[in-house]
Every structure is written in structure tokens, then in C-alpha cells.
NUBA-640546 format. One record per residue (C-alpha): chain; residue number from 1; z, y, x. Coordinates in steps of 0.1 Angstrom, whole numbers. Layout:
BEGIN
chain = A resi = NUM pz = Z py = Y px = X;
...
END
This chain:
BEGIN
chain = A resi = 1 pz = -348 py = -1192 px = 1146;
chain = A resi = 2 pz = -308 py = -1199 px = 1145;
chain = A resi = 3 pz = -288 py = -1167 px = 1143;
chain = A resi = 4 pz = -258 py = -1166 px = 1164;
chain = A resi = 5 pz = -231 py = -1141 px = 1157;
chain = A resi = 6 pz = -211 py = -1134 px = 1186;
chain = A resi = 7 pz = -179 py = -1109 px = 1187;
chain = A resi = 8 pz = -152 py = -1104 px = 1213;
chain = A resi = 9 pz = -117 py = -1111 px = 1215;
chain = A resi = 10 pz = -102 py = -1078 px = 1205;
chain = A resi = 11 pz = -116 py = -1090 px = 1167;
chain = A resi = 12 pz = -77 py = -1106 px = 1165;
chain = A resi = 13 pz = -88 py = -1131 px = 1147;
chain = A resi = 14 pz = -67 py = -1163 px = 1149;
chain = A resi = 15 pz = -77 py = -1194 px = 1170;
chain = A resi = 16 pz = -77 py = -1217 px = 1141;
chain = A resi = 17 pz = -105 py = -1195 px = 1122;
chain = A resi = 18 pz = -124 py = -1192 px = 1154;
chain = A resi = 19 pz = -126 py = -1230 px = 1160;
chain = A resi = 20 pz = -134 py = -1236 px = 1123;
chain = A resi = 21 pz = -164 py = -1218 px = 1119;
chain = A resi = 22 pz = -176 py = -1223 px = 1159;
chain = A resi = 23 pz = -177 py = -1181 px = 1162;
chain = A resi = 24 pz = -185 py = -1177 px = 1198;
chain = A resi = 25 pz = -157 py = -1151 px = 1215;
chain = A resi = 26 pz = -166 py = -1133 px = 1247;
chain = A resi = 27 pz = -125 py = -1131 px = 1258;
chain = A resi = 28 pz = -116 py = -1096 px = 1273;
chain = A resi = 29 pz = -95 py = -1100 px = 1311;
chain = A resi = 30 pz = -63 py = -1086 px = 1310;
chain = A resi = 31 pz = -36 py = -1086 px = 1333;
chain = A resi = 32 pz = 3 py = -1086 px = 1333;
chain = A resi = 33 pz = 22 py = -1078 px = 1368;
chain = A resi = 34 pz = -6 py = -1086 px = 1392;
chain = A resi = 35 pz = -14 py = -1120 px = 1376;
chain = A resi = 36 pz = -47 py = -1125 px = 1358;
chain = A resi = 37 pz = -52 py = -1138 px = 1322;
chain = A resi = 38 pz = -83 py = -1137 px = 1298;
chain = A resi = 39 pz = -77 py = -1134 px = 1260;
chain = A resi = 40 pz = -83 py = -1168 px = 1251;
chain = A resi = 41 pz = -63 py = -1165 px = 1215;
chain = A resi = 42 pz = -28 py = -1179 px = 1233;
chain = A resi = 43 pz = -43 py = -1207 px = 1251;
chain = A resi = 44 pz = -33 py = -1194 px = 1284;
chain = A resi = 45 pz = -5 py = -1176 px = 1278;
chain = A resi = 46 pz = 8 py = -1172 px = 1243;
chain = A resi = 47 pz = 15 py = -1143 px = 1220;
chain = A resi = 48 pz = 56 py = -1148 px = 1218;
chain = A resi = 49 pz = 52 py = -1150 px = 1255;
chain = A resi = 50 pz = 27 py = -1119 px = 1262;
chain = A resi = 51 pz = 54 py = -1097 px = 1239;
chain = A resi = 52 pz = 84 py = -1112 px = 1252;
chain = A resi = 53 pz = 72 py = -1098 px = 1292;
chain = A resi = 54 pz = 63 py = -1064 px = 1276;
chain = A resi = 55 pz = 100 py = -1062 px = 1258;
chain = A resi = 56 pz = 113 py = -1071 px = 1297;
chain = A resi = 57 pz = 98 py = -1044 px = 1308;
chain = A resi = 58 pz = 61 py = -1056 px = 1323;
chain = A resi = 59 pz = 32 py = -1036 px = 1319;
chain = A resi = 60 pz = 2 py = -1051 px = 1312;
chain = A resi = 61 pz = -33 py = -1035 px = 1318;
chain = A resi = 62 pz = -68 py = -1042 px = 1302;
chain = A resi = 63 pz = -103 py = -1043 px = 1320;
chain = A resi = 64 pz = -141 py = -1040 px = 1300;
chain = A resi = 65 pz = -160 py = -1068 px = 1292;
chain = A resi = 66 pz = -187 py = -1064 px = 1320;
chain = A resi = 67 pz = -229 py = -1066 px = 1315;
chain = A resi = 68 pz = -232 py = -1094 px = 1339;
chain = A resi = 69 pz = -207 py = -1116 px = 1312;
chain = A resi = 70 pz = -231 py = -1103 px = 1283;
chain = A resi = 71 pz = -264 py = -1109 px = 1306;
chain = A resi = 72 pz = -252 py = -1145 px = 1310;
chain = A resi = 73 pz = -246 py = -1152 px = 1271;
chain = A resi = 74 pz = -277 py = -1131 px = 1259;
chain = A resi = 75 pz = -299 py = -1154 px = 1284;
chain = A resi = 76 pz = -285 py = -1186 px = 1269;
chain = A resi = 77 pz = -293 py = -1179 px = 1238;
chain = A resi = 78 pz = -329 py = -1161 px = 1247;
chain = A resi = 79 pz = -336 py = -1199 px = 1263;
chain = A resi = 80 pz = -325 py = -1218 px = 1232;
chain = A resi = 81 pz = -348 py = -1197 px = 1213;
chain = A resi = 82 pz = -318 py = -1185 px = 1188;
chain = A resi = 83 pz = -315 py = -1147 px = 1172;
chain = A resi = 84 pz = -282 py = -1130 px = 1184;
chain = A resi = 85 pz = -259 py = -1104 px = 1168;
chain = A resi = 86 pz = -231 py = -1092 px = 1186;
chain = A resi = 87 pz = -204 py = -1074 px = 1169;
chain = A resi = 88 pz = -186 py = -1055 px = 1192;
chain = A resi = 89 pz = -152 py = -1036 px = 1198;
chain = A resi = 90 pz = -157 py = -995 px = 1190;
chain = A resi = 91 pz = -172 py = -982 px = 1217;
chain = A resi = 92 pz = -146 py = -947 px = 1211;
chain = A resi = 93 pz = -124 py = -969 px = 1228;
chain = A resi = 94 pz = -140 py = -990 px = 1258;
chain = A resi = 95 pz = -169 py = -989 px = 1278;
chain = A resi = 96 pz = -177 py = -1028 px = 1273;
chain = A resi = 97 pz = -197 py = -1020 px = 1237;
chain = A resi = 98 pz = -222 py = -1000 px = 1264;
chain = A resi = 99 pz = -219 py = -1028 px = 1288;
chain = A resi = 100 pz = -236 py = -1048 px = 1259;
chain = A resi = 101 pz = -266 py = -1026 px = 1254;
chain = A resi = 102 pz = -270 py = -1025 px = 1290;
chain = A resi = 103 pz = -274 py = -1057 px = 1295;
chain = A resi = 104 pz = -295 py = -1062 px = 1262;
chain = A resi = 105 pz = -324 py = -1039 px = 1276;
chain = A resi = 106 pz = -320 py = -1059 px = 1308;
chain = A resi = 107 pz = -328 py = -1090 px = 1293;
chain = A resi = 108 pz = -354 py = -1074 px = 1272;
chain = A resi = 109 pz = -374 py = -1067 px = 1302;
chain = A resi = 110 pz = -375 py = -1097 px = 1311;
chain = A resi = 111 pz = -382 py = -1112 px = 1275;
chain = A resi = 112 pz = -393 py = -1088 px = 1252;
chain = A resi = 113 pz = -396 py = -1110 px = 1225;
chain = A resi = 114 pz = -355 py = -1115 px = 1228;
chain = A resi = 115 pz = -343 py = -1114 px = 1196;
chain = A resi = 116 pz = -307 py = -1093 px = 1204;
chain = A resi = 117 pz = -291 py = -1070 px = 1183;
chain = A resi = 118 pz = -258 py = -1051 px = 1194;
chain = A resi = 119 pz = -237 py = -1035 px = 1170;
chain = A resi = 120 pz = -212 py = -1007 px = 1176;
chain = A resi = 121 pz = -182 py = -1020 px = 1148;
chain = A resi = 122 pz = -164 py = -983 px = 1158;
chain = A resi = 123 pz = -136 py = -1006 px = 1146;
chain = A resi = 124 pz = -104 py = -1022 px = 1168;
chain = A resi = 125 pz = -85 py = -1052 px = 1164;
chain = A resi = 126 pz = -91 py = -1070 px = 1130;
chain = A resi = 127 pz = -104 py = -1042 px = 1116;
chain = A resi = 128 pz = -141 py = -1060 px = 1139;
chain = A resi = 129 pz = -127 py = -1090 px = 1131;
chain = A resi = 130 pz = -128 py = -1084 px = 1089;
chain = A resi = 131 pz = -160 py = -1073 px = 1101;
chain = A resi = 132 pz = -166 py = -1106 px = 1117;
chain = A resi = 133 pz = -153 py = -1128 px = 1089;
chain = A resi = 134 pz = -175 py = -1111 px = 1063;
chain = A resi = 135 pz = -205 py = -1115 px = 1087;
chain = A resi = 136 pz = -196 py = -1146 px = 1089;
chain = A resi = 137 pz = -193 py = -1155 px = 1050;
chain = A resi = 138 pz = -225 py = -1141 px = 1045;
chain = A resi = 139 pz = -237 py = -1164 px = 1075;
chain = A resi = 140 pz = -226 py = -1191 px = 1057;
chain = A resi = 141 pz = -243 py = -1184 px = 1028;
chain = A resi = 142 pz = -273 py = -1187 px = 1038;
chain = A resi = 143 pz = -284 py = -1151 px = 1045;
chain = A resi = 144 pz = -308 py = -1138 px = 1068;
chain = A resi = 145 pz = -303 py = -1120 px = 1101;
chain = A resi = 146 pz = -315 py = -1089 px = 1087;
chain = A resi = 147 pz = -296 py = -1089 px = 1056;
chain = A resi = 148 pz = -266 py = -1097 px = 1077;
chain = A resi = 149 pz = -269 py = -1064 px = 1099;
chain = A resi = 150 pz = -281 py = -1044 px = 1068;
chain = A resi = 151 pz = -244 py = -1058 px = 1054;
chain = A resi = 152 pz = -226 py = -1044 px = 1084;
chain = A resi = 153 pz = -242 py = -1012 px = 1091;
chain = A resi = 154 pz = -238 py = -1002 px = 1057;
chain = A resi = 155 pz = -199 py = -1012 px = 1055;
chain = A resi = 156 pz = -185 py = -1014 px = 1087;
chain = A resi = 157 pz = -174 py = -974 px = 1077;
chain = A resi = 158 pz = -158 py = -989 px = 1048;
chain = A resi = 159 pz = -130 py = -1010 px = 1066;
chain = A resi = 160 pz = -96 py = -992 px = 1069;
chain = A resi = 161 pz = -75 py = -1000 px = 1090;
chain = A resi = 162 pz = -39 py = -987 px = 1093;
chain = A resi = 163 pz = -12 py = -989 px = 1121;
chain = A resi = 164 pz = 22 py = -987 px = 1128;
chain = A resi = 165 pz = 40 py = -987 px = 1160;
chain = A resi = 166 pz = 76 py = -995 px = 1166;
chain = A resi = 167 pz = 84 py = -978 px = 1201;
chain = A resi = 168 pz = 68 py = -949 px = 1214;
chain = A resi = 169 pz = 69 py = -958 px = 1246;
chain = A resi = 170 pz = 40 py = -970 px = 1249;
chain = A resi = 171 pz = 19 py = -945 px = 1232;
chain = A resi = 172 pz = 32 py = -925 px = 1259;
chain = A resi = 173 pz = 22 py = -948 px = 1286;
chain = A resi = 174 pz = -12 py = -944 px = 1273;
chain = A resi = 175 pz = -13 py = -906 px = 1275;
chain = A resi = 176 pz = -14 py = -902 px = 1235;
chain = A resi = 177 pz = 22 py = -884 px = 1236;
chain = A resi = 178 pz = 42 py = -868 px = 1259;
chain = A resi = 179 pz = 72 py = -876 px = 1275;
chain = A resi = 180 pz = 91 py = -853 px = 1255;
chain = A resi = 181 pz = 78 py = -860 px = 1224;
chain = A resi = 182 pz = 85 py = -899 px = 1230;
chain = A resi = 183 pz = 123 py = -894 px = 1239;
chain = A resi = 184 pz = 122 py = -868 px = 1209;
chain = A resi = 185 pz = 108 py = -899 px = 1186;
chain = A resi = 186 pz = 128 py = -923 px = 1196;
chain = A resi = 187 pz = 162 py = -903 px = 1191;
chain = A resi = 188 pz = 151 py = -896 px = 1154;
chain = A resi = 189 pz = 134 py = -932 px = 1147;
chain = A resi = 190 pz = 99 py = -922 px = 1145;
chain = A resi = 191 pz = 71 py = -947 px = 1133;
chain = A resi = 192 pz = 40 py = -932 px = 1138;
chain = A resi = 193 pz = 11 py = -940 px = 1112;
chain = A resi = 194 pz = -22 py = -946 px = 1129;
chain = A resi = 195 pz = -56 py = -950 px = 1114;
chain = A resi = 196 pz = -92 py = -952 px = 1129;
chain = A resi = 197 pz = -119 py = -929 px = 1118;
chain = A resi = 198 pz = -155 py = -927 px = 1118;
chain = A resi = 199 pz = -158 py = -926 px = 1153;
chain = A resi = 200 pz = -141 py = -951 px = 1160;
chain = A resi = 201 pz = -112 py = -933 px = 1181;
chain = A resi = 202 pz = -78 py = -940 px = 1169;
chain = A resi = 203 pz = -55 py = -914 px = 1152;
chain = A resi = 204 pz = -23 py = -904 px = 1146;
chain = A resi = 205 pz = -17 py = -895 px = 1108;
chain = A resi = 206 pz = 20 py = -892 px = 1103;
chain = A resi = 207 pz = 51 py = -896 px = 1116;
chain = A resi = 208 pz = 75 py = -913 px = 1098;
chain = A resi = 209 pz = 115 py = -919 px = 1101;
chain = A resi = 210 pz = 127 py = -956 px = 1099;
chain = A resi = 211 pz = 107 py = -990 px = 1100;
chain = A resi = 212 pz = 110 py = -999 px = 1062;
chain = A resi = 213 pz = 95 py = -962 px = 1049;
chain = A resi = 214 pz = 67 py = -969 px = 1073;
chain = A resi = 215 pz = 56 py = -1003 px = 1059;
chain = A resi = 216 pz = 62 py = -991 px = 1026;
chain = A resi = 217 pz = 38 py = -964 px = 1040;
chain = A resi = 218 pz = 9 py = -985 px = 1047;
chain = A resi = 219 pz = 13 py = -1006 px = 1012;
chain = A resi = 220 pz = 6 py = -968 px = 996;
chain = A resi = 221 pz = -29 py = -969 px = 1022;
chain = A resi = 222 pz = -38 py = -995 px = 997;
chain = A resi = 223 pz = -42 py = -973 px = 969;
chain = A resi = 224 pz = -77 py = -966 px = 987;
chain = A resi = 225 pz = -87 py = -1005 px = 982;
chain = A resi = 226 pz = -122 py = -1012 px = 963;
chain = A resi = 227 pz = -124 py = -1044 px = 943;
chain = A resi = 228 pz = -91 py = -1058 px = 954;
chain = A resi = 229 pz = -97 py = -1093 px = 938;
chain = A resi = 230 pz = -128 py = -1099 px = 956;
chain = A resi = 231 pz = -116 py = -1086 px = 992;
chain = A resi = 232 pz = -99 py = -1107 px = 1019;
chain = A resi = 233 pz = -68 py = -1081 px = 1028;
chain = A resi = 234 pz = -57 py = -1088 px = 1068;
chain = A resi = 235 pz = -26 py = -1081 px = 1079;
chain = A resi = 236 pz = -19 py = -1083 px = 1120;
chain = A resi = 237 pz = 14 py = -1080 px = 1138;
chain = A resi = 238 pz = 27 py = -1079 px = 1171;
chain = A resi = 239 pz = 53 py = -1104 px = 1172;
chain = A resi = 240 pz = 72 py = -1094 px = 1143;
chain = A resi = 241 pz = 62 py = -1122 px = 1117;
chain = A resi = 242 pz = 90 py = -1111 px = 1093;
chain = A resi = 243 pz = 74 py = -1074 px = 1089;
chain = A resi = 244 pz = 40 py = -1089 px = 1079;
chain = A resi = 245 pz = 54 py = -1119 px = 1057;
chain = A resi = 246 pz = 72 py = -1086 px = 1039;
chain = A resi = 247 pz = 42 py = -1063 px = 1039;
chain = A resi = 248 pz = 20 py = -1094 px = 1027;
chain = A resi = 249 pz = 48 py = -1100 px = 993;
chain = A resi = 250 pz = 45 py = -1065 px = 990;
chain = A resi = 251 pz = 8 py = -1067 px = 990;
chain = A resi = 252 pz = 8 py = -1095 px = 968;
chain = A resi = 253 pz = 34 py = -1084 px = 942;
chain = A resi = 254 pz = 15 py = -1048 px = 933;
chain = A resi = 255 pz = -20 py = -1058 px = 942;
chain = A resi = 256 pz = -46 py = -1079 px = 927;
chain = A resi = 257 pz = -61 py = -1094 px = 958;
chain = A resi = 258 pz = -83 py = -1126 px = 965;
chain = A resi = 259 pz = -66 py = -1133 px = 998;
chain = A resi = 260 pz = -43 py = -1124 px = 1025;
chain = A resi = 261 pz = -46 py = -1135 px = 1062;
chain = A resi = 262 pz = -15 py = -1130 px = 1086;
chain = A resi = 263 pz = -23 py = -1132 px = 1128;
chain = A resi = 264 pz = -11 py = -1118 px = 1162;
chain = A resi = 265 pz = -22 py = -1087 px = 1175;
chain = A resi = 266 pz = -35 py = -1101 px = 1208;
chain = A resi = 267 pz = -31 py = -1087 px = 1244;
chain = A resi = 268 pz = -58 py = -1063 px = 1247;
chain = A resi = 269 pz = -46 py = -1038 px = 1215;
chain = A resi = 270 pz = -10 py = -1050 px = 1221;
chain = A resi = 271 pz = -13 py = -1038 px = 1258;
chain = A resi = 272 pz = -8 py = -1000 px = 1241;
chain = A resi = 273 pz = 7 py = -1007 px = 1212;
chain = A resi = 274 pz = 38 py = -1029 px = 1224;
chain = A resi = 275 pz = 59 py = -1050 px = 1204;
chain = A resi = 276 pz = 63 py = -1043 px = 1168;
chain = A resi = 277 pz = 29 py = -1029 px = 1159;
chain = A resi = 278 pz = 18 py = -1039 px = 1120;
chain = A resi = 279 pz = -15 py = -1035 px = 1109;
chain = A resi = 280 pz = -29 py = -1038 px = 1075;
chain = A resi = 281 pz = -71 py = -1036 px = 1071;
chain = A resi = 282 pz = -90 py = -1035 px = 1036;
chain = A resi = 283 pz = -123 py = -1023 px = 1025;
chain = A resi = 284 pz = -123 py = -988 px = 1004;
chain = A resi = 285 pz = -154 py = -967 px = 997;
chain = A resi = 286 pz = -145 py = -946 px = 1031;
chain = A resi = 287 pz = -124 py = -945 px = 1056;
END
């Protein structure tokens, strides 16, 4: 029996790997001043473009992943006979993880020898998608679909992933500040530090003054890396390339690391995030 690893497209992880190693994508809808779009990696509507109508003032908006879509996929495989694993976005923060395990016992009535297995990354962005890619390695070499999901549910606690945000504005928008507290910010240059924990909710940590100090900031996260020659660091931005070509230098310069992989923060985190975000995930022994 093949296995199949399937993820969705909040994993962030760019078209090129995608295409390369034929990962199947379930693409989140989202939707930008009443017109449609579903996050096909920039196919439809590319990432300069998506941040360029948020900095002109459009507001984008993000819908679930529904069971029907995950019915449809899970069926497909059921009839080719393969063994899926789906690797989904943190259930903290959407309801489309539960859409998944819906409609796994759906099609498990109807074939209970279905071989499905959903798991819960509690990760965002490419925080699933480092997930993903080390699935995916071990895919490669040959493991087994057990061994795979033994791999993730005894790591996927291990990724960190660490955030900054350039404007406040849409933190607020989001209901994770106020509006005082965003006009506040802004006045004094406030990058907030984010993080995601256990649960897979995401978290202020701190709030820092000035852009620089705050990537400087998330270099000093790394000090919490494990095995740094053998990891693959990722580093994800939202249409600033300069910040993350810096960060990555940075990382590179004071850090022993195997690899580092730069790529877009894509429409469905960059819907609440805005323009500017930088994100820099790494494997430690915690979160």
C-alpha cells in the first residue's frame, strides 16, 4: 500500500518544493474585496500582488477548508487502495483540522478498512510545512507509514516557530489588540514577537521598539536550536525579501546550520499578519 502524505496550503511551503516532490496541497479559499481566490502558491494571484492590495488598503478574509473537499480526496485515495496521512494546520486556529476528522469517520463508515490518518500539526505556516518537509524526507527514505506518524507525533512539539509583525493594524483587525493599544504601538514603533505554543494558539511574547532590534530578536530565539548542522532552518516573509535575505546572513554567520530555506508567507496567515511579517522556524527540544 502507497502512502500518501497530504497537507494544506497554510504549510507555506514554496511552489517549486511542492512540484518537486508531487506533495498533494488541499489550497485554503480566501477572498480579497468580494473577489474569490484559492491559495494556489501565487498561481492565481501572486504574493507581490496579494501584499501590494493589503498595503492599498483591501482586506482580505479567509474561509476553512470544508469536509466535503477532504471527503472527496480521502475517497480517491480509499479507491486507489493507497494509505493517507494528512498533516494539517493547528486546529487552535481553524475549524478545517476538525473538518478533516469529520470527514475521515465518514468515509470510515463506509470503508472501514480505509487506511486515514489525520494529524493535528498544532503548528501554523511553515512551522506545518517543516513538518511537512521532514515527513516528507523520511518518505523518501524509504520509511514506513507508521514510523512516519511516530516521527511527527513525537516532534511536531519540538518545532519553534517565531514571528514578527511590522504594523499593528492588523493584529487589531483580528481582535488580538485594541484600538488603543495599536495607535499606542504604532506611535512608539512597536514590533511585536509572536510564538506558537503547545496548543497550537499563537502568542504574543514581547514587544519590541524598531524593526532591526526585532530581527535581531528572533536570531537570539535560535539560541534554543538542537543539532543546528543537521536541521533545515526556514525562514518565511511577507513580502519583505531584504529582512529575510538579512535574518538568513545572520543565521548563517553565527550558526552552524545544514540549510536555510527563504519563501512567502502566503494569503491565508498573511491575511492577519499584513505586510512585513518574518518568521523564523527551527527544531529545539521544546517549544
Amino acid at each position: 500500500m502507497k502512502t500518501i502524505i497530504i497537507t494544506d496550503s497554510c504549510c507555506d511551503l514554496s511552489y517549486d518544493y511542492i512540484t518537486e516532490n508531487n506533495l498533494e496541497v488541499i489550497p485554503f479559499p480566501f477572498s480579497i474585496d468580494g473577489t474569490d481566490y484559492v491559495d494556489d502558491f501565487g498561481s492565481s494571484l501572486s504574493y507581490r500582488d496579494f501584499y501590494d492590495q493589503l498595503r492599498k488598503g483591501a482586506i482580505p478574509s479567509t474561509s476553512q477548508i470544508s469536509a466535503f473537499v477532504f471527503e472527496q480526496l480521502f475517497r480517491k485515495h480509499v479507491a486507489e487502495g493507497n494509505a493517507v496521512v494528512y498533516i494539517g494546520f493547528s486546529s487552535a486556529l481553524s475549524q478545517t483540522f476538525n473538518n478533516s476528522v469529520l470527514a475521515r469517520n465518514i468515509v470510515l463508515e463506509e470503508s472501514p478498512d480505509a487506511d486515514i490518518t489525520v494529524i493535528d500539526s498544532r503548528s501554523a505556516s511553515v512551522g506545518l510545512g517543516a513538518i511537512v518537509f521532514y515527513a516528507n524526507e523520511l518518505l523518501k527514505q524509504g520509511k514506513s507509514k507508521d514510523e512516519i506518524i511516530e516521527w511527527i507525533e513525537s516532534n511536531k512539539l519540538k518545532f519553534n516557530h517565531w514571528f514578527i509583525i511590522d504594523s499593528l493594524e492588523h493584529l487589531k483587525r483580528g481582535g488580538r489588540i485594541s484600538a488603543a493599544s495599536a495607535a499606542v504601538g504604532t506611535m512608539l514603533d512597536i514590533k511585536p514577537l509572536l510564538n506558537v505554543d503547545d496548543e497550537g494558539k499563537l502568542n504574543v511574547i514581547k514587544k519590541i521598539r524598531g524593526r532591526k532590534k526585532a530581527i535581531r530578536e528572533l536570531l537570539d530565539e535560535l539560541k534554543n536550536i538542537k543539532d543546528p548542522e543537521k536541521q533545515t532552518i526556514f525562514i518565511n516573509h511577507g513580502d519583505c525579501i531584504k529582512d529575510a535575505e538579512q535574518l538568513r546572513d545572520l543565521v548563517l554567520r553565527e550558526v552552524n546550520v545544514k540549510d536555510v530555506v527563504i519563501n512567502y508567507i502566503g494569503p491565508i496567515i498573511g491575511s492577519h499578519t499584513g505586510p512585513g511579517m518574518l518568521c523564523l522556524v527551527f527544531m529545539g527540544d521544546k517549544r
